[in-house]
C-alpha positions as CSV (number, residue, x, y, z in Angstrom):
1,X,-65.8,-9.0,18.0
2,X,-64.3,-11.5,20.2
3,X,-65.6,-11.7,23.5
4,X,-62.4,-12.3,25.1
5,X,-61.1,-9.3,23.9
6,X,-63.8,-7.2,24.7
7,X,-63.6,-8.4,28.4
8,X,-59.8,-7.5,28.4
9,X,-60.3,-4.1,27.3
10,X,-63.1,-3.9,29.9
11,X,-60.5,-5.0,32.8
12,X,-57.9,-2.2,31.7
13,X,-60.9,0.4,31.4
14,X,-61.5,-1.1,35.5
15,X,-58.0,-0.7,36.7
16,X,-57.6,2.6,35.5
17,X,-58.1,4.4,38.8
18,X,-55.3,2.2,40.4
19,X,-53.1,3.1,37.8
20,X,-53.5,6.6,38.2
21,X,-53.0,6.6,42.2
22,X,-50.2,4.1,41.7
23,X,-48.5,6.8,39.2
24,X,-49.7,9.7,41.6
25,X,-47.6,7.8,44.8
26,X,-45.0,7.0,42.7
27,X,-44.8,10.8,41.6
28,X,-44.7,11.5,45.6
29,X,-41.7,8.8,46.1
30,X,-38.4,10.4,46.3
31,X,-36.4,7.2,45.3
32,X,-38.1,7.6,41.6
33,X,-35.4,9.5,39.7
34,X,-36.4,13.1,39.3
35,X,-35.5,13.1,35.3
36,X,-38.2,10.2,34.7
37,X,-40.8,12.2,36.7
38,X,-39.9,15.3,34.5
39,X,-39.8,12.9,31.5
40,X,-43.2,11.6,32.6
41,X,-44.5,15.1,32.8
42,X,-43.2,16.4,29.7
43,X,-44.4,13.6,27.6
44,X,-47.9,14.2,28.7
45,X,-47.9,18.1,28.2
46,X,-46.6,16.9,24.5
47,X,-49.2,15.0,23.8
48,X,-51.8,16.9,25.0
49,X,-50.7,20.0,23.5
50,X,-53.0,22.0,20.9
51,X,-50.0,21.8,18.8
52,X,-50.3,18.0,17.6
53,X,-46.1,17.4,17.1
54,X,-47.5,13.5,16.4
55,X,-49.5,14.6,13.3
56,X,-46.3,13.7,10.5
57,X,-45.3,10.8,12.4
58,X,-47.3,8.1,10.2
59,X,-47.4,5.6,12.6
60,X,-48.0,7.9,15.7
61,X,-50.8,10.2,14.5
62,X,-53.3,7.1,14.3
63,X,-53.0,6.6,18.1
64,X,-55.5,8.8,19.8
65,X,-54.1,11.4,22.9
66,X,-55.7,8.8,25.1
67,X,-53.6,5.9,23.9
68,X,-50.3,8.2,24.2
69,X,-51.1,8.9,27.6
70,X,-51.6,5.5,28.9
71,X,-48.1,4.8,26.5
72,X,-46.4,7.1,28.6
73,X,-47.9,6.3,31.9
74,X,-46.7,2.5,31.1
75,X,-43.1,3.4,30.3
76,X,-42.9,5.9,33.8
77,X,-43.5,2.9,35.6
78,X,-41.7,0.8,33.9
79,X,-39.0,2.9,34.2
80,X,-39.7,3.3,37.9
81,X,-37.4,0.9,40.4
82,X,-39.2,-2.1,40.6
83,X,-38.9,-2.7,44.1
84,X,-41.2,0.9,44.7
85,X,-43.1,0.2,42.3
86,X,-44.1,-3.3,43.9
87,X,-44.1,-1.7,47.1
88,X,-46.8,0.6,45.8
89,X,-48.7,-2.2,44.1
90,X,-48.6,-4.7,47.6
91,X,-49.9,-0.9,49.6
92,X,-52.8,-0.5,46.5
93,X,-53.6,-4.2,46.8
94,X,-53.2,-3.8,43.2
95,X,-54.1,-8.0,42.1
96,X,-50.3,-8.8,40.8
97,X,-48.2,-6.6,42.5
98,X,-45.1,-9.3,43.3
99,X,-45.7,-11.0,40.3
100,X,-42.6,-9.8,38.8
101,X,-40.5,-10.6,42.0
102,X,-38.4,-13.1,42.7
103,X,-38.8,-16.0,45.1
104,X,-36.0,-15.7,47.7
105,X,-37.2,-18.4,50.2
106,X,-34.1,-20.3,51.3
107,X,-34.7,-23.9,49.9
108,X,-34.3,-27.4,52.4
109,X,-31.2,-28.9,53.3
């Protein structure tokens, strides 16, 4: 196995715990859309439902629950506005958090 892959899965298994208090605060943010928080909730009672809807889906019933769950998690804050969500990030300290921002410094005249 490469190393370099096993010390990438070793970071995501790390930043787990932020991920789950930056989904928890963006849960308690009323400027995230109400249908993505009900999406978000839904997904995860589907997937971790004794009644396995993913088990003729060739492609899906590979995945483990796990994976789902950290699918949808990804796609609720992706979703989210990404101004909360980077205002979340910054109050974490979450390593990244205006990485996807834009520089708006005015420039010299």
């Amino acid at each position: 196995m490469n190393p370099l892959l096993l010390f990438e899965k070793s970071k995501l298994l790390f930043s787990l715990p932020n991920y789950g208090r930056l989904i928890m605060r963006l849960y308690r943010d009323g400027r995230v859309p109400v249908w993505l928080k009900m999406a978000g909730i839904a997904a995860a009672v589907l997937v971790v439902s004794p009644l396995d809807p993913f088990a003729d889906i060739p492609f899906l019933n590979v995945l483990d629950d796990a994976a789902l769950l950290m699918l949808a998690a990804k796609l609720f804050v992706n979703f989210a506005p990404a101004a909360v969500v980077a205002e979340h990030r910054i109050a974490l300290g979450i390593v990244g958090a205006v990485a996807g921002m834009k520089n708006v410094t005015p420039g010299k005249t």
